[in-house]
N, C-alpha and C positions, 0 to 999 in steps of 0.2 A: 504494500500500500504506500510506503513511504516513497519508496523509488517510484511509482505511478504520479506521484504529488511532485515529486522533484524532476523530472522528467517532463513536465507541463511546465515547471517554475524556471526551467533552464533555457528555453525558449524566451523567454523578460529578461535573461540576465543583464546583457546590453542595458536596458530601458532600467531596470535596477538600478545598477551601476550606476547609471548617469542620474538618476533622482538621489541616490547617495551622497555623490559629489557635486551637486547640487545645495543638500540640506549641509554638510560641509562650508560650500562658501559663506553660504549665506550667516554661519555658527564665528567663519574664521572674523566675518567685516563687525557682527556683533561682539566679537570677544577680544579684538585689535586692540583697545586701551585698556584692557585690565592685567590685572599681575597675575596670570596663570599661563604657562606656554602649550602654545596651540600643539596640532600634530605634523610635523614635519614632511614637507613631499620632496621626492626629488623629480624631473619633469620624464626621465625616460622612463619612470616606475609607473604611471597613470595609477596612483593610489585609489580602490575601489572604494575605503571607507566600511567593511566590515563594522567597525567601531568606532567612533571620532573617541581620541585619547588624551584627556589634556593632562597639564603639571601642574597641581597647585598645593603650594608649601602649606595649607589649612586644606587639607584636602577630608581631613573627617570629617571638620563643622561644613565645609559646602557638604557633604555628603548629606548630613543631617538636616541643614537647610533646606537640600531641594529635595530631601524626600518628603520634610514637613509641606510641603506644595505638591504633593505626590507628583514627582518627577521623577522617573526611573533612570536613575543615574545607579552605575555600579561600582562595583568591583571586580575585576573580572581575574586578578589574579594579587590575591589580598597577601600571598604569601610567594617569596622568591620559591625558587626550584629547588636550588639549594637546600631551603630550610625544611620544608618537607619530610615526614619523616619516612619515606621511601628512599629519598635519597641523601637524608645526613649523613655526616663523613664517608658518601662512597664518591663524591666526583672529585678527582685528586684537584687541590686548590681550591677550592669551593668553600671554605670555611673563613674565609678574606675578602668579602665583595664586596665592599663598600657603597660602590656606585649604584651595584644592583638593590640593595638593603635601601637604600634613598631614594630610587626610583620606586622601588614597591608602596612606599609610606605616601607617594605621591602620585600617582597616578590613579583616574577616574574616566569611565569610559559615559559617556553622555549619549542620552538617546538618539537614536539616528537607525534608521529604515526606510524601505521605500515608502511606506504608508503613512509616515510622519507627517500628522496636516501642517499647513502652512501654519497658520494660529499654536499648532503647538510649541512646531520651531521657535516662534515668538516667546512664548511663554518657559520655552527653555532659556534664551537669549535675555528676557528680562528677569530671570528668577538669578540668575550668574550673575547679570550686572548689578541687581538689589544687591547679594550678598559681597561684594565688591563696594558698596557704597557707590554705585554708577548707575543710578536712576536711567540717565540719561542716555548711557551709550547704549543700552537696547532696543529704543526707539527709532536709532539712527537705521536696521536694519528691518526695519516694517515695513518697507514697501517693494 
């Protein structure tokens, strides 16, 4: 059944794709002046947007923020690889990551799908810039 659903759905993926990187732009011109780093592309990769990933150094309290707006903002990998206890002290080096230890406490994946209304976009775009103290710059992306 699953493969019959995905095999109709694989047919959209183009049209998918391109509403992804769509609700994308539209998240990156809303989220331009505030202190959280967007998701990085490079131009030969045509990022499809499975996830929009941002950085933000209060990454709990936005968490808790937008959920209290039920905004389904996640976590989608609340714990390095490393630390997991499948694979504690078995990946040689892995006990010294620093980088990866900082990126885990920070990062939050923000809703994005093709089915994403416009108004929700919005309402993601303005819920980020509330908790920023930037009223204003979510507005700038409304139309």
């Amino acid at each position: 059944m699953q493969a019959a659903v995905l095999r109709v759905k694989l047919s959209h993926l183009d049209r998918f794709t391109e509403q992804r990187r769509d609700i994308a732009a539209r998240y990156d011109a809303g989220f331009r002046d505030l202190d959280i780093r967007l998701p990085v592309r490079r131009a030969v990769d045509g990022h499809a947007f499975h996830l929009y990933v941002v950085r933000a150094k209060q990454r709990d309290q936005l968490l808790g923020f937008l959920r209290s707006r039920e905004i389904g903002a996640s976590l989608h990998y609340p714990e390095p690889v490393h630390r997991q206890p499948a694979y504690l002290n078995r990946l040689p080096g892995s006990n010294d990551l620093p980088e990866t230890e900082r990126l885990a406490d920070e990062i939050l994946s923000l809703p994005i799908y093709p089915e994403l209304s416009r108004g929700d976009q919005q309402r993601v775009i303005e819920a980020v810039s509330a908790f920023y103290g930037e009223e204003s710059a979510g507005q700038s992306s409304a139309a």
